[in-house]
N, C-alpha and C positions, 0 to 999 in steps of 0.2 A: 526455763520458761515452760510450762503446764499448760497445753492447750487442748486437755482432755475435756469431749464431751461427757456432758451423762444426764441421760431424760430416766423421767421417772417411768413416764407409761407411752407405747407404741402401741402400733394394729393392732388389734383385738380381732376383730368382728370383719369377715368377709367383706360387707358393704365401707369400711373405712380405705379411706385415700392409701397412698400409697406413700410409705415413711421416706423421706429423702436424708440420705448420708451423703454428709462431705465429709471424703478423707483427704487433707492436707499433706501432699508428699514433702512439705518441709519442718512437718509434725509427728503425723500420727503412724510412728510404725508401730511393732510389737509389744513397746514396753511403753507407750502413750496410744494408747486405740482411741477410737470413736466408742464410745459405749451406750447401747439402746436398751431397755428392758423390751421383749416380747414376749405372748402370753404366747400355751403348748399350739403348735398347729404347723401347717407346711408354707412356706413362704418362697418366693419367689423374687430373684432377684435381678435386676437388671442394668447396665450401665446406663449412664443419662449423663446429658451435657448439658448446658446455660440453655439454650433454649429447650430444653424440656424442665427447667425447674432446680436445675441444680446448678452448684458455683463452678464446678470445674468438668474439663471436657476429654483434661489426658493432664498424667505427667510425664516429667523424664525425671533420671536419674542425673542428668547431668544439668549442664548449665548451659550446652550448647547443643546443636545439630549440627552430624558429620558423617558424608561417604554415604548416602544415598544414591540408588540407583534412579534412573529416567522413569520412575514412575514414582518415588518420593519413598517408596521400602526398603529393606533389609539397609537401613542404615547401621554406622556402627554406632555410633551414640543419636539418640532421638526421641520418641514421644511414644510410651509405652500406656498401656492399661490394665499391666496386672493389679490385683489384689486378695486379698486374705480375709477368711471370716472366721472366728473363732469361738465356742463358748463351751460349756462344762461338757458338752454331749457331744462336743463331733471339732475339728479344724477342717478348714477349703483352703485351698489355695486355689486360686484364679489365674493362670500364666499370661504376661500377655503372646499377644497373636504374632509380637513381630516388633519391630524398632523401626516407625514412622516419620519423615519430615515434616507432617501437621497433626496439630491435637486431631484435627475432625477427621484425616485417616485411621488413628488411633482408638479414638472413639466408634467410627465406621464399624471396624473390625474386633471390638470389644466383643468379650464373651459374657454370658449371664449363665446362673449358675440358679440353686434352688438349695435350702437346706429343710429339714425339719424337728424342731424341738418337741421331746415330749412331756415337759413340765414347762410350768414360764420359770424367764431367765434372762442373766443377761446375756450381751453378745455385741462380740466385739470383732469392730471393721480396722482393717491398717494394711500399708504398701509392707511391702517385702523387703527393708531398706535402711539396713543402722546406718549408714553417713547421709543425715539429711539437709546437710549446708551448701550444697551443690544440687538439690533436688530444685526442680519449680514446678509447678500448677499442681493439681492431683485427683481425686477420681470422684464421679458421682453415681450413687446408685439410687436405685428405687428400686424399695422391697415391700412387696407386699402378699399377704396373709393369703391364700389361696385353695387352702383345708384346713377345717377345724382338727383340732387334735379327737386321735379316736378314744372314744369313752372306753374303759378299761369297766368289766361287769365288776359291781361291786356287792358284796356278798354280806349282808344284813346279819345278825343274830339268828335271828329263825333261820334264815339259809344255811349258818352254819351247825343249827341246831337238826333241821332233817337230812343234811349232810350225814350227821353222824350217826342219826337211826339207820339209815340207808346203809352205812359202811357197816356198821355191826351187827345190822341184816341178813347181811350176805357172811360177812364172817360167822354167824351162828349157823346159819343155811350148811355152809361148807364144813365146817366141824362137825352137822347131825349128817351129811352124807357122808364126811370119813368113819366116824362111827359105824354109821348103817353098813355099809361097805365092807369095814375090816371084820364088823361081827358078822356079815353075811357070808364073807371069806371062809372064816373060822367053822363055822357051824353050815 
C-alpha cells in the first residue's frame, strides 16, 4: 500500500504560509517519502504538532512505552521526533532529542533544522525506519521559504563579447611588452 504524497507546487514567495508535512511513521520512510516540489531559496523548518496545524505530534518506533524515568525521559521504548529530509542537493537527518513517555514531551523537545536548494526541486520528508508495522503517530513539520535563492550574474552575448576584447587586449599588451623587452635586452 502506496501512501506517497506528491504536490505539484509548494512556497515560493517569502510572504506564502508555511507548507505543512505529515510524515506517517507507519508509512513514509526512505523508500515511500512525503514528496513536496519547492522552488531554489533557503527554507526553514520546523516541527509542529495538531494544534499548530499539523496531524501528528511524535511518533515511536514501537507500539508501546517502557522504562521511563520520574520525569517521563530516557525511556527505553517511547515517543521520539527524529526525521530526515532529503533531495538531489543535500540529505539531513534530524536525530531525535531522546525517547519520551508523551508525544507533547517529544514534540517539546523536537529539533528544526533549515536547508537550502539552489534550483527548484523536489524533496523528500520520511522517519529513519524500515520496520513500520509496530510504528504509530508520526511527525509534523512546517517549512517555510525564508530566502530567495541568490541570483547567479548572468552574462549576455555582448558581455561575453567584451569579455573577449578585454582578454585579448591584455594578451596582445603582453606579447608587445615581451617583444619590446627582449628586443630592448638584445640591442
Amino acid at each position: 500500500m502506496n501512501k506517497q504524497v506528491t504536490a505539484s507546487k509548494s512556497s515560493s514567495s517569502l510572504t506564502d504560509p508555511a507548507t505543512i508535512i505529515d510524515i506517517d511513521a507507519t508509512s513514509n520512510n526512505k523508500t515511500n517519502p512525503v514528496t513536496r516540489f519547492f522552488t531554489a531559496g533557503t527554507y526553514e523548518v520546523t516541527a509542529i504538532g495538531a494544534s499548530q496545524g499539523g496531524k501528528y505530534d511524535a511518533w515511536s518506533l514501537w507500539n508501546f512505552t517502557t522504562g521511563c524515568d520520574e520525569k517521563g525521559e530516557n525511556c527505553i521504548t517511547g515517543w521520539v521526533n527524529e526525521y530526515n529530509i532529503a533531495a538531489r542537493e543535500f540529505s539531513i537527518n534530524v536525530p531525535s532529542t531522546g525517547k519520551y513517555a508523551t508525544v507533547e514531551q517529544a514534540l517539546a523537545n523536537a529539533e528544526g533544522t533549515s536547508f537550502t536548494l539552489i534550483s527548484d526541486g523536489q524533496v523528500n520528508f520520511f522517519i529513519g525506519d524500515d520496520f513500520l508495522s509496530d510504528n504509530r503517530g508520526g511527525v509534523s513539520l512546517a517549512v517555510k521559504k525564508i530566502r530567495q535563492a541568490e541570483a547567479l550574474p548572468q552574462l549576455t552575448s555582448a558581455s561575453w563579447v567584451l569579455l573577449t576584447i578585454i582578454s585579448l587586449t591584455v594578451i596582445v599588451l603582453w606579447l608587445v611588452v615581451s617583444v619590446v623587452t627582449a628586443n630592448h635586452a638584445v640591442g
